[in-house]
N, CA and C atoms as a LAMMPS dump frame, in Angstrom:
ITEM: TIMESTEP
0
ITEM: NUMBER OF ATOMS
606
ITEM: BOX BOUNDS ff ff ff
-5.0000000000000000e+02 5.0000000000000000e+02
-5.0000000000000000e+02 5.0000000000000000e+02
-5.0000000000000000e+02 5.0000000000000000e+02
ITEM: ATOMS id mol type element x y z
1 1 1 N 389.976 152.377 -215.627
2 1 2 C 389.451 151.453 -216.643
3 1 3 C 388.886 150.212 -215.963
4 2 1 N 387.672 149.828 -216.323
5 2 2 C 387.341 148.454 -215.691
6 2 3 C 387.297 147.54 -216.142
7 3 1 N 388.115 145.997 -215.66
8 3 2 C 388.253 145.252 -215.807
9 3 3 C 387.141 144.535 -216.793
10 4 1 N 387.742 143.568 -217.722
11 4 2 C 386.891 143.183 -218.161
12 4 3 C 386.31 141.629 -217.895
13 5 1 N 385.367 141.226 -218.572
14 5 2 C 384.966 139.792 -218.077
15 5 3 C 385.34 138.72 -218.917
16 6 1 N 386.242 137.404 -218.734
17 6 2 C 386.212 136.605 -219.339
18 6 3 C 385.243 135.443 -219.331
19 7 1 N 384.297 135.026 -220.771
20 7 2 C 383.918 134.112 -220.867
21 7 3 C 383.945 132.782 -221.24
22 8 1 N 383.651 131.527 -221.077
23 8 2 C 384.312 130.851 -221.636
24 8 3 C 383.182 129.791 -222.117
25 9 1 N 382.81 129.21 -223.25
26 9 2 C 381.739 128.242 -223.38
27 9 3 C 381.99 126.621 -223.781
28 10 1 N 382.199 125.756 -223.074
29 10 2 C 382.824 124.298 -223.345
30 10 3 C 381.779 123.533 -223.778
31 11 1 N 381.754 121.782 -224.037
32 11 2 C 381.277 121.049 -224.765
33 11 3 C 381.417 120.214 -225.233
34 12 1 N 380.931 118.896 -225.481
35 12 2 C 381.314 118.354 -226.803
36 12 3 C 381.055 118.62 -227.962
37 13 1 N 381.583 118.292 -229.145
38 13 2 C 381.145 118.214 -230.505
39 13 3 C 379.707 118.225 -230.78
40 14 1 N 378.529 119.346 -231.018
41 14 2 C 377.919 119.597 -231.804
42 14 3 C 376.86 120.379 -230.453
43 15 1 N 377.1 120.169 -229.205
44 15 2 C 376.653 120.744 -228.53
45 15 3 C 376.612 122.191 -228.18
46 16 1 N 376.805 123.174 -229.609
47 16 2 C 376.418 124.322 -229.846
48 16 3 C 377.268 125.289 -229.519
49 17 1 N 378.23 124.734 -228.716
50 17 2 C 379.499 125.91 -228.159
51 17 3 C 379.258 127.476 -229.125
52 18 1 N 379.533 127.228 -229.99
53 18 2 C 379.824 128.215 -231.239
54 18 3 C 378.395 129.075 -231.493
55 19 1 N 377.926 128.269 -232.162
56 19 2 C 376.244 129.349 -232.49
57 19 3 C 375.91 129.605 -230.431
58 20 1 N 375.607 129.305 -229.975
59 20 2 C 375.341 130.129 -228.407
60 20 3 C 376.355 131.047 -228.2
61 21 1 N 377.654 131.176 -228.298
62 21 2 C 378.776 132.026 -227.709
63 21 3 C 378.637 133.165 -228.675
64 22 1 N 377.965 133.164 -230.034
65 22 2 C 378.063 133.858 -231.113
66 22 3 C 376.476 134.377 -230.9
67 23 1 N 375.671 133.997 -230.256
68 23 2 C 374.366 134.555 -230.005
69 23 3 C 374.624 135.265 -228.977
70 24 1 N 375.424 135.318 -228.022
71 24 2 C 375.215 136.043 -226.372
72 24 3 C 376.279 136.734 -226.961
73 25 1 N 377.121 136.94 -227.526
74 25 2 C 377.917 138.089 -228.187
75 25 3 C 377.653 138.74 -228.569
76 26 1 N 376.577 138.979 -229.521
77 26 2 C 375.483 139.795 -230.271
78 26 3 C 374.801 140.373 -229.382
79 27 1 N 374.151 139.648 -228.682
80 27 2 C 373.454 140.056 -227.155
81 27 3 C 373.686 141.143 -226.445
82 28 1 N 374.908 140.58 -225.989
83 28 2 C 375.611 141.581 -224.914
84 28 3 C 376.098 143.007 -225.645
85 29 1 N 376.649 142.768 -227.089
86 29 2 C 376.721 144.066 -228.159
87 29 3 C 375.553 145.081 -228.003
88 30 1 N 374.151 144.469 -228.165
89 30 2 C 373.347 145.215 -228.454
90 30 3 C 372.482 145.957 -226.58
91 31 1 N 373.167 145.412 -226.177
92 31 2 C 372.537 145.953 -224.44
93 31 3 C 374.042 147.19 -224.584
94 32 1 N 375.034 147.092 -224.754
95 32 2 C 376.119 148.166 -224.991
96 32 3 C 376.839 147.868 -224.328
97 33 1 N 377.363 146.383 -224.243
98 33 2 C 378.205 146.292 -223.507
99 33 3 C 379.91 146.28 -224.51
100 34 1 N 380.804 146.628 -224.447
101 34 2 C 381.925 146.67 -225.214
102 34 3 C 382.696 145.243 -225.356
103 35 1 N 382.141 143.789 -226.598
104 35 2 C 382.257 142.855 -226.165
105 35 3 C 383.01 141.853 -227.692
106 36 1 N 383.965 141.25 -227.404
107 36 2 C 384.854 140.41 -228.44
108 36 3 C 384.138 138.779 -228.274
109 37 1 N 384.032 138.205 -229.893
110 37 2 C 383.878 136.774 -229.574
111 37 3 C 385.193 136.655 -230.464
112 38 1 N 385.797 135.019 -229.435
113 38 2 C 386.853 134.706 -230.377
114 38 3 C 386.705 132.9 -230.136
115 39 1 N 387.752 132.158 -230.644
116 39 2 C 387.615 130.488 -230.454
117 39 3 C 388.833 130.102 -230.271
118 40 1 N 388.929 128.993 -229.9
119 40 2 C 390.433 128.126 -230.112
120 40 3 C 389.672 126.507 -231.119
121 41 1 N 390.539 125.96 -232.056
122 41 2 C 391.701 126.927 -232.224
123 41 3 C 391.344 128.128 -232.922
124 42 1 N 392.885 128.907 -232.64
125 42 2 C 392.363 130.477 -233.331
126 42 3 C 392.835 130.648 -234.233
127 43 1 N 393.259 131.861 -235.534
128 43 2 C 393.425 131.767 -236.65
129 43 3 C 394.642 131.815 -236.783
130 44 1 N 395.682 131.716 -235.531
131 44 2 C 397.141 131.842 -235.946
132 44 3 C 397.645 131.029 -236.809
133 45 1 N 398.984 130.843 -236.898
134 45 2 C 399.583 129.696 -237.724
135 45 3 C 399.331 128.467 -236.868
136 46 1 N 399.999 128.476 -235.533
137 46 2 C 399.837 127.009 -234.725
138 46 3 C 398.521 126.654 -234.397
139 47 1 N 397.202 127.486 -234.44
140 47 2 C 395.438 127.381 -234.703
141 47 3 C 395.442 126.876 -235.861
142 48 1 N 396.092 127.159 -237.09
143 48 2 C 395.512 126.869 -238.249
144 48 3 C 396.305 125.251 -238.416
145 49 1 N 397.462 124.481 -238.003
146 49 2 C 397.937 123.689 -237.893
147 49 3 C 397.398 122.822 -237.234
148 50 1 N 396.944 123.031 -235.577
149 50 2 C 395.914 122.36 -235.592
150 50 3 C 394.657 121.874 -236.309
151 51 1 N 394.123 122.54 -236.85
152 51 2 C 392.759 122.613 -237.225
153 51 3 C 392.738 121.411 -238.965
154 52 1 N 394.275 121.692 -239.383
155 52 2 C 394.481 120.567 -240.241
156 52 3 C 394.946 119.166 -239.636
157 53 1 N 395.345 118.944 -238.338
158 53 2 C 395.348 118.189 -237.607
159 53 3 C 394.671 117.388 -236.921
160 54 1 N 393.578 118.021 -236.837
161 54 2 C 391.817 117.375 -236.391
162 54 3 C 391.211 116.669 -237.639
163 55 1 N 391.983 116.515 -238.97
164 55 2 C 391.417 115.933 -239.967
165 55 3 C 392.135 114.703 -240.312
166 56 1 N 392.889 114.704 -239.218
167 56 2 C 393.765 113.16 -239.509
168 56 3 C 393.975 112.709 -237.97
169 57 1 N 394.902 111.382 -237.944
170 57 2 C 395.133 110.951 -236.772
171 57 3 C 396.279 111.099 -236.505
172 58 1 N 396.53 111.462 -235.053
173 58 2 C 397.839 111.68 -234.843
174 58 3 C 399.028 110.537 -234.491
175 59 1 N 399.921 110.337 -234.197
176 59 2 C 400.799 109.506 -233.728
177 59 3 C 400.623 109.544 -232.122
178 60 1 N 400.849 110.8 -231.546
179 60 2 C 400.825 111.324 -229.898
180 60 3 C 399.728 111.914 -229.65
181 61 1 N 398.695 111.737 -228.817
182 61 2 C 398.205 113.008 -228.112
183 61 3 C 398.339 113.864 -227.432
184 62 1 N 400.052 113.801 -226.871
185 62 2 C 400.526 114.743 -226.365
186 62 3 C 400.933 115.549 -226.886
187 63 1 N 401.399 115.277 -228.526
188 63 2 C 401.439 116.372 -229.313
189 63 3 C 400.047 117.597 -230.004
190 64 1 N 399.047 117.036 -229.511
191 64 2 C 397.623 117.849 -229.576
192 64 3 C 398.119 118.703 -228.248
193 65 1 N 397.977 118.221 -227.137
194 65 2 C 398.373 119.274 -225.688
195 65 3 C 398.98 120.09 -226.276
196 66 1 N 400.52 119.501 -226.351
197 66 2 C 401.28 120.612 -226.679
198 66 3 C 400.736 121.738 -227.775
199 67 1 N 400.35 121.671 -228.924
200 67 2 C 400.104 122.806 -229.431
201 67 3 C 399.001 123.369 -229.423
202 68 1 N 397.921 122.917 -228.77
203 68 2 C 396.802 123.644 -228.12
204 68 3 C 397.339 124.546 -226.943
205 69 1 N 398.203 124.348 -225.967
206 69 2 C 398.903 125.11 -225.275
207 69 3 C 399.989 126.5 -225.908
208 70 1 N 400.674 126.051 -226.837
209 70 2 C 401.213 127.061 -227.657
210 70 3 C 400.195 127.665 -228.04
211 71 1 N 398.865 127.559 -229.16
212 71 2 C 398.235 128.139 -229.521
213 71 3 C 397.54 128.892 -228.527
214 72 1 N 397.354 128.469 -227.563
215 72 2 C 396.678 129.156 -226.13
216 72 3 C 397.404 130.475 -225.606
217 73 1 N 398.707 130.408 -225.778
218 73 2 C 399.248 131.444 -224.99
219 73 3 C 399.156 132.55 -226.411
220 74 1 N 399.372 131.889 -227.65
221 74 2 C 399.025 133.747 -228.537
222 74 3 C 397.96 133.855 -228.471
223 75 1 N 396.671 133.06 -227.874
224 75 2 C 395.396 133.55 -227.828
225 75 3 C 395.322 134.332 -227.321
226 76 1 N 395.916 134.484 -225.328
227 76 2 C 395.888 134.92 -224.367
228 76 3 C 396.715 136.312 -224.583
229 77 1 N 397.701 136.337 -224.928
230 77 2 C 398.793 137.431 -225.303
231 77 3 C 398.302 138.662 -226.66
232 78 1 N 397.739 137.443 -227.67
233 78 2 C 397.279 138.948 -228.768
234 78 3 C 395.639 139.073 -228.605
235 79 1 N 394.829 138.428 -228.11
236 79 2 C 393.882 138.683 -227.951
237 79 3 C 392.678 139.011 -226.621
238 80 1 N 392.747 137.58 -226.063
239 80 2 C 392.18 137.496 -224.325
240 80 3 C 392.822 139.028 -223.407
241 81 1 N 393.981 138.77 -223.433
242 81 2 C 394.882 140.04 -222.402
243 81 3 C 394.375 141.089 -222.75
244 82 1 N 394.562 141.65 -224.562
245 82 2 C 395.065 142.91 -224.419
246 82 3 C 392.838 143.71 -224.249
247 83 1 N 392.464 142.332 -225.012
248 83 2 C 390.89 143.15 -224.415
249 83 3 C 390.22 143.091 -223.146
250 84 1 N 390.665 141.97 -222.285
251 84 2 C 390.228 142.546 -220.981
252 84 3 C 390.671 143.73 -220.441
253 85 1 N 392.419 143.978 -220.799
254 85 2 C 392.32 145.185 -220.545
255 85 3 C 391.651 146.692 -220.625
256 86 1 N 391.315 146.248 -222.061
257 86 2 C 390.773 147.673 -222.361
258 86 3 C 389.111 147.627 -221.877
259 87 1 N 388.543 146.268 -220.886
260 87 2 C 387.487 146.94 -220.184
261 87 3 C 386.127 145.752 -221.843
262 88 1 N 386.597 145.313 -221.854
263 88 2 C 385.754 144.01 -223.209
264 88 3 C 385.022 143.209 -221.859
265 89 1 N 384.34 142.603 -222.852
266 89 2 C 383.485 141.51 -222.059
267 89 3 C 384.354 140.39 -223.6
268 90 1 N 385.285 139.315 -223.061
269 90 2 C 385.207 137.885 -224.114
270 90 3 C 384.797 137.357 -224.095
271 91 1 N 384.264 136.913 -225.159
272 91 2 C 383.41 135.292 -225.034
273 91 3 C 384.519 134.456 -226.541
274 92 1 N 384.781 133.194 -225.144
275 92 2 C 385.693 132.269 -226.344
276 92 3 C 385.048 131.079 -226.7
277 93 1 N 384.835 130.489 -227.925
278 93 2 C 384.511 129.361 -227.5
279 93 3 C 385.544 127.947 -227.837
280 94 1 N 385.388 127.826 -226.561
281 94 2 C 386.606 126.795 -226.139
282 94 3 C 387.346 127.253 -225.555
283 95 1 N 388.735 126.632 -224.376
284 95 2 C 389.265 127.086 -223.73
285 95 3 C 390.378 126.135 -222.944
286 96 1 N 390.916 125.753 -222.176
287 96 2 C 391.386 125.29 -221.575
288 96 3 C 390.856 123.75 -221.208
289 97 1 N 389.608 124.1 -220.744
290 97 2 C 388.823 122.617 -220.551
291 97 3 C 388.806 121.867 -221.882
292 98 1 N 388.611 122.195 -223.22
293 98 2 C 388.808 121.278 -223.929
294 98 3 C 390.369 120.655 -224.346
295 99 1 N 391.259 121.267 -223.422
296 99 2 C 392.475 120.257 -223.611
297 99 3 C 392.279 119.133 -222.418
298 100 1 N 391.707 119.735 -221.334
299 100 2 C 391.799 118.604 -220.49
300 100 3 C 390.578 117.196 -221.08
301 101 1 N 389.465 117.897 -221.669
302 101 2 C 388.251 116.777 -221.823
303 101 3 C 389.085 116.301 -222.796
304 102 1 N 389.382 116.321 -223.954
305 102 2 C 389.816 115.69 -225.166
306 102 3 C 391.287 115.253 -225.55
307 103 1 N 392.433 115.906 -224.768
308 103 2 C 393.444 115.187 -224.678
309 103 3 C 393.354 114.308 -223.221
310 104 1 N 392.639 114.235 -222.746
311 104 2 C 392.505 113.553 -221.132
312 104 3 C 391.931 112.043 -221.682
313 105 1 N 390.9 112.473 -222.653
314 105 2 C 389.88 111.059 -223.751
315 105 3 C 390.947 110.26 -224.027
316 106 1 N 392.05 110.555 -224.32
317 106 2 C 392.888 110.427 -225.435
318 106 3 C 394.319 109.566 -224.082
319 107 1 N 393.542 109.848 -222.666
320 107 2 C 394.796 109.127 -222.194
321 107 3 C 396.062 110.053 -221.47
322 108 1 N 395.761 111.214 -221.641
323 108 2 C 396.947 112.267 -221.52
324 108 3 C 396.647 112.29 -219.712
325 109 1 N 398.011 112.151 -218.955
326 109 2 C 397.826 113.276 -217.878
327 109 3 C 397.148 114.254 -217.524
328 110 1 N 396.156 114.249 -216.923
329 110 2 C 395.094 115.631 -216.616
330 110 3 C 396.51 116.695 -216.001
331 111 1 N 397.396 116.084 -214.83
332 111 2 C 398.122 116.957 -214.132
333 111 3 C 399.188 117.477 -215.042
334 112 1 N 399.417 117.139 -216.293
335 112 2 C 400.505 117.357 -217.142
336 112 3 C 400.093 118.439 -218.138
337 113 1 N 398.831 117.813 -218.104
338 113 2 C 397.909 119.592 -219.142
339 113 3 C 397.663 120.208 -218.084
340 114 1 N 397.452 120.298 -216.966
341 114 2 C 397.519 121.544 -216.081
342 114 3 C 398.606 122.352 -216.192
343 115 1 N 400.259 121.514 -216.038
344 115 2 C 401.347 122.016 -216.333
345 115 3 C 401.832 123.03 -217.376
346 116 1 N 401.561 122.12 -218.389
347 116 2 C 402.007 123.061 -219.401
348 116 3 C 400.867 124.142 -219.821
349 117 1 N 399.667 124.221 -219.09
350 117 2 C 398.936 125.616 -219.407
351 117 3 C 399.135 126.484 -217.681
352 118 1 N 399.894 126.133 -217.174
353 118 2 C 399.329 126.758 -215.862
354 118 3 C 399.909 128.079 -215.194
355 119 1 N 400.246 128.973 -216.501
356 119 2 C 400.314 130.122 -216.794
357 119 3 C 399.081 131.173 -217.616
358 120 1 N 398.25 130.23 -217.918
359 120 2 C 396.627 130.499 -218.457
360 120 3 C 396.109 131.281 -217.384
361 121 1 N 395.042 132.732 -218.363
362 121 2 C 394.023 133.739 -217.762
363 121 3 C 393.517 132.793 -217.281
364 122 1 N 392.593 132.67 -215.846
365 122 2 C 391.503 131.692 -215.79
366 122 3 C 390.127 132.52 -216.022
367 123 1 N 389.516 131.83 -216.822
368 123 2 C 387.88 132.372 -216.78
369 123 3 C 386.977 133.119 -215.704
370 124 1 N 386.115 134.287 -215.82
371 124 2 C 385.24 134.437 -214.528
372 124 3 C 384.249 133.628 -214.751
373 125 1 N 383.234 132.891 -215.962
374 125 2 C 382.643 132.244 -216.258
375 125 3 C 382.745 131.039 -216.758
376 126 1 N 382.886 129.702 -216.878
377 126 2 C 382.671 128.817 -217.521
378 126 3 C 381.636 127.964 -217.383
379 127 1 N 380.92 128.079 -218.636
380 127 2 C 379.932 127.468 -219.307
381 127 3 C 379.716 126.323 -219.827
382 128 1 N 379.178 124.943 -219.2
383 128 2 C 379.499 123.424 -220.087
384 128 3 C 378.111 123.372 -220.953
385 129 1 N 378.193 123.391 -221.706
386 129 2 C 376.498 122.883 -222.7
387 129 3 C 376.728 121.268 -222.452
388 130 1 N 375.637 120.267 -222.197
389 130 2 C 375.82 119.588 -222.001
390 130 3 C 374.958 118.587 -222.882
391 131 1 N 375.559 117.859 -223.936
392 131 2 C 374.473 116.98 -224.316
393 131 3 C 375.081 115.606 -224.64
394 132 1 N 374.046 114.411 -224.436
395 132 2 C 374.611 113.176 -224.989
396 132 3 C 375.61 113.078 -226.525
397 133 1 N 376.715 111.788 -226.515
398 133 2 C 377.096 111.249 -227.427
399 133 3 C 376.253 111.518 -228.264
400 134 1 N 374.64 110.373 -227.99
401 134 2 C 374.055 110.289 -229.27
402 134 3 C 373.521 111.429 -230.278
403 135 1 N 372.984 112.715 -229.151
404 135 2 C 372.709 113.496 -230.114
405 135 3 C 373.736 114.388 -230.5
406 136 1 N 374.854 114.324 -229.883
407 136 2 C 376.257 115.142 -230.666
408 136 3 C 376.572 114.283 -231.929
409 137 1 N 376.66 113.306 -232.087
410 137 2 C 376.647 112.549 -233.348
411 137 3 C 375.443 112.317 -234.508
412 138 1 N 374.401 112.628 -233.655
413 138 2 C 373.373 112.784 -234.777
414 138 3 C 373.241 114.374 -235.523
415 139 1 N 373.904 115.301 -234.743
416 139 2 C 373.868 116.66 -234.765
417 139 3 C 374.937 117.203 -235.779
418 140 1 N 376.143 116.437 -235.301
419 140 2 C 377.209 116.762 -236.858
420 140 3 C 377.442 115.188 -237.914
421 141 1 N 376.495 114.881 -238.122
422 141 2 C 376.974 113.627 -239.067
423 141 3 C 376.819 114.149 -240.638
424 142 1 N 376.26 115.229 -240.614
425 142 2 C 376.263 115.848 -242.027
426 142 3 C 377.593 116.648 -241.972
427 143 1 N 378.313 116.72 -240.961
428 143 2 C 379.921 117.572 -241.36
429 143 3 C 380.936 117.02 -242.78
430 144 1 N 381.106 117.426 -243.812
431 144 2 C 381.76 117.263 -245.127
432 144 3 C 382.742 116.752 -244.843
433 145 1 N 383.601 116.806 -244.179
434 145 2 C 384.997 116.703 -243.565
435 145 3 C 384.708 116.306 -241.999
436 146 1 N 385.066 115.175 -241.916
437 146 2 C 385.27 114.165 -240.4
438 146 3 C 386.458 114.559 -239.692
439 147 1 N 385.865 114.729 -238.518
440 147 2 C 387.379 114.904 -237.573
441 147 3 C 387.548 113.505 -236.618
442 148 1 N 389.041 113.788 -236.204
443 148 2 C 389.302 112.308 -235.62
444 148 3 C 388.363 112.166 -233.974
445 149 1 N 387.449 113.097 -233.51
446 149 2 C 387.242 112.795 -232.285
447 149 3 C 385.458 112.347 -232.187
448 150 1 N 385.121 112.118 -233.177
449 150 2 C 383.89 111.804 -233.832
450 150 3 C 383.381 110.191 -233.877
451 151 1 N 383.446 109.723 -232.803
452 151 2 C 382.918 108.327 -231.96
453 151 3 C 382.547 108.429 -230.962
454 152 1 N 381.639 107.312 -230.462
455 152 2 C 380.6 107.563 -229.964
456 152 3 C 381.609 107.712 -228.555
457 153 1 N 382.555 106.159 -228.629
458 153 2 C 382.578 105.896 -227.245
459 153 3 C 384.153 107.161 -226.383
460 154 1 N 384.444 107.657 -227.753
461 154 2 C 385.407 108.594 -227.294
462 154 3 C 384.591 109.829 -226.802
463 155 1 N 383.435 110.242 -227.491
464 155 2 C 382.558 111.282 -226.753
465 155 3 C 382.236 111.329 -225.317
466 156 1 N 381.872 110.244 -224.956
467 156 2 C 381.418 109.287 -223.534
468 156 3 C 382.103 109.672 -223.013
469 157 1 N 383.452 109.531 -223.312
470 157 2 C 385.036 109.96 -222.241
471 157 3 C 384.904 111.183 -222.185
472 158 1 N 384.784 111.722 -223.249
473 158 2 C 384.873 112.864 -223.057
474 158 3 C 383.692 114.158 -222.074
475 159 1 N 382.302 114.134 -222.346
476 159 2 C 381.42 114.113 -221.332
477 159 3 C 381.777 114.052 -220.051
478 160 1 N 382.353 112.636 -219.769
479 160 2 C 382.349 112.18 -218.383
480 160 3 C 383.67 113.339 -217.842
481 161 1 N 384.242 113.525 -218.632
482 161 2 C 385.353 114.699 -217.801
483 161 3 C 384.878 115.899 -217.805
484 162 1 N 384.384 116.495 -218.903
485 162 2 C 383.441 117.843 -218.455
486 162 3 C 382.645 117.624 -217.258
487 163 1 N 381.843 117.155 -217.547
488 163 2 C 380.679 117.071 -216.114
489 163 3 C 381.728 116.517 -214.817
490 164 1 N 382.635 116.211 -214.953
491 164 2 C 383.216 115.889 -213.439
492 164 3 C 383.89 117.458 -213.021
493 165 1 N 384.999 117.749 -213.8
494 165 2 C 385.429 119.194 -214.141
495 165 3 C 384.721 120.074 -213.238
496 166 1 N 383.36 119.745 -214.27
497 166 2 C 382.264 121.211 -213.561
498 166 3 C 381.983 120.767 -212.388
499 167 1 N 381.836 119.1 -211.958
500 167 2 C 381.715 119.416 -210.029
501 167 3 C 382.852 119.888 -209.43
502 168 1 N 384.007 119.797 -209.707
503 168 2 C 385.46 119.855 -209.25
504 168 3 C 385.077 121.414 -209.31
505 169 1 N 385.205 121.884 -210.022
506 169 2 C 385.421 123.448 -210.708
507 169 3 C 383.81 124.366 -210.401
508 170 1 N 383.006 124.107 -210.143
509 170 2 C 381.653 124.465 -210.225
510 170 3 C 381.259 125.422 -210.967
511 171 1 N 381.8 124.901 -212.628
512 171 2 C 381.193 125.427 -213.588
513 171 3 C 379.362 125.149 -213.462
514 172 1 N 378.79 126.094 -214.75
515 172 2 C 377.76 125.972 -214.838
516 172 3 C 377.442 125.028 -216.092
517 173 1 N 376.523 123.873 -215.708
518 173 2 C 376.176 123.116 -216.731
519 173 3 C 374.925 123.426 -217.135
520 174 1 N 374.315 123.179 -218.474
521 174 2 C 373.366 123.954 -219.284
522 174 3 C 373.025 122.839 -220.065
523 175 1 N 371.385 122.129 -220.033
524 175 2 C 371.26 120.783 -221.005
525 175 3 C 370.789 121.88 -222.271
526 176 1 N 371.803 121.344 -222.897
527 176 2 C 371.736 121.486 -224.785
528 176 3 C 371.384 121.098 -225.548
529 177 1 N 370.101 119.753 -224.916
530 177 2 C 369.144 119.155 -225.788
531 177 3 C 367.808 119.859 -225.746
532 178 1 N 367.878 120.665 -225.081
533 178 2 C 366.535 121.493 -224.942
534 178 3 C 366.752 122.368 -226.109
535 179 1 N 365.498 123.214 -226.645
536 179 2 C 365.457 124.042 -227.838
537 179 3 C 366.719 125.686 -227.259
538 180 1 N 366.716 126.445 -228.508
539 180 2 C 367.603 127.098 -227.916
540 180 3 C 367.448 128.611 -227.385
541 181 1 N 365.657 128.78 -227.569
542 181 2 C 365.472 130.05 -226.457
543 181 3 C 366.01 129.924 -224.793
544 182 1 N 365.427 128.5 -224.686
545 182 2 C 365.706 127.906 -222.974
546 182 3 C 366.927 127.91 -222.369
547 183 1 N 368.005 127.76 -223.836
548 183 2 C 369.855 127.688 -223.396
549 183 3 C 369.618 128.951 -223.202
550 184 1 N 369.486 129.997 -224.285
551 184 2 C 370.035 131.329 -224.03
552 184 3 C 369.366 132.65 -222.93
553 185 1 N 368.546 131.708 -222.731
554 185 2 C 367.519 132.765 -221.292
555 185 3 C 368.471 131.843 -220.104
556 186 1 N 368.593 131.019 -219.762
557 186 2 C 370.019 130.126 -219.241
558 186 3 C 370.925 131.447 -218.996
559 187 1 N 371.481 130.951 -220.255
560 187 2 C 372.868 131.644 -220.376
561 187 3 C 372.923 133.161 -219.981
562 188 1 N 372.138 133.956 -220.807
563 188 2 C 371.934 135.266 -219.911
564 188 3 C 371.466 135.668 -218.596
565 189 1 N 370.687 134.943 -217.926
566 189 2 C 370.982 135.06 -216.543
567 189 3 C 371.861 134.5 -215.985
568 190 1 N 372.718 133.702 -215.969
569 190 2 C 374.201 133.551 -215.514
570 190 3 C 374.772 134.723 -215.681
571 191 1 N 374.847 135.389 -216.882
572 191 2 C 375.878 136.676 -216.887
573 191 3 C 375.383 137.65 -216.73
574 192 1 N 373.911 138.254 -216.786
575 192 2 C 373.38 139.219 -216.19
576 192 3 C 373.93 139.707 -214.802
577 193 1 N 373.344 138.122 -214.241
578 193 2 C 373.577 138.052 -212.789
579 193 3 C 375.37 138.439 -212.431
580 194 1 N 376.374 138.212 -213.255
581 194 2 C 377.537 138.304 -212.9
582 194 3 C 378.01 139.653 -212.926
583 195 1 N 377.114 140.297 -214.545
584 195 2 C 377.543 141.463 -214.748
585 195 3 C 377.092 142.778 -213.564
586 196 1 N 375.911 142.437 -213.544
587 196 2 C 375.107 143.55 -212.233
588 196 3 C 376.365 143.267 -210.829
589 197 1 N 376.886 141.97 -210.622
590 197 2 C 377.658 142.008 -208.995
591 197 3 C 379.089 142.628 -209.786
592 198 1 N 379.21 142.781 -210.521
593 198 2 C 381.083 142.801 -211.032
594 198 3 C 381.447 143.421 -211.829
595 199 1 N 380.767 144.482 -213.102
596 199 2 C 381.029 145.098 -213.784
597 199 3 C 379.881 146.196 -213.797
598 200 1 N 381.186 147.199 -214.496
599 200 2 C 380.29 148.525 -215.294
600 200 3 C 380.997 149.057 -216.259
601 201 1 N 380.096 149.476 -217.18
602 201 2 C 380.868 149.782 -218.963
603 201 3 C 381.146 151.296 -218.295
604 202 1 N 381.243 152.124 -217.577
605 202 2 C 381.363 153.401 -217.656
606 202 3 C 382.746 153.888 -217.094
């Protein structure tokens, strides 16, 4: 059985994570490759707790770590694991890096969210879309429902740790202010290129 590929697509807020990870999913479906999209948070109970949690403010941000980390490991355990095994290509969007960019914003120990995830799949791919504060805020200001990480100057923080991340880590960064044939001809030659050195569906 051959291994499968994990993907991973990071970001700030409105910088497309979702519609791109949900376009190259489709993608890779229709070339035949055998391929899952999923997100964090995910639809468990401690995903869905979060996700009512992003609509208010918290007391701790270490209590965001913490259950982005819980929620991480049933990601990894009922979903990430059991389809790489069976030979999947994943694409998540979101991952690990957004505990470090956004509980890190927030002041948290970078080395302390390493800790408590550092039993985490690591990615063969990670993907940063990269776009300014301003147009991530001009991009979701029609969202019905406000989440607490939706300022300018907390975005800034946040940015500045992705893009450091990806020199540390030598992710691939991708400007996400460009239209979005240019991301996704991008994006598929990154994984073309990965899939031809490292995989085969057969």
């Amino acid at each position: 059985m051959n291994k499968g590929i994990f993907i991973v697509f990071e970001g700030i807020d409105g910088s497309g994570t979702t519609s791109n990870s949900k376009l190259i999913t489709a993608w890779l479906e229709k070339l035949g490759y055998p391929t899952i999209w999923t997100s964090e948070p995910t639809q468990s109970d401690i995903g869905m707790l979060i996700k009512k949690k992003l609509k208010t403010p918290t007391l701790d941000p270490h209590i965001d770590a913490l259950l982005f980390a819980a929620d991480r490991i049933w990601h990894i355990e009922k979903i990430i694991k059991p389809n790489l095994e069976k030979g999947y290509i994943v694409i998540s969007d979101r991952y690990f890096e957004s505990s470090i960019a956004y509980q890190g914003a927030q002041g948290v120990d970078i080395k302390w969210i390493q800790l408590i995830n550092k039993n985490i799949i690591s990615p063969d791919i990670t993907i940063i879309l990269d776009i300014s504060p301003e147009k991530s805020l001009e991009r979701i200001k029609n969202r019905e429902i406000k989440e607490k990480f939706e300022s300018m100057d907390f975005l800034k923080k946040v940015r500045e740790i992705y893009l450091e991340r990806a020199k540390i880590k030598n992710y691939y960064i991708i400007d996400a202010e460009k239209e979005i044939n240019y991301i996704q001809e991008k994006i598929k030659n990154i994984i073309l290129r990965y899939i031809q050195e490292n995989y085969s569906s057969e």
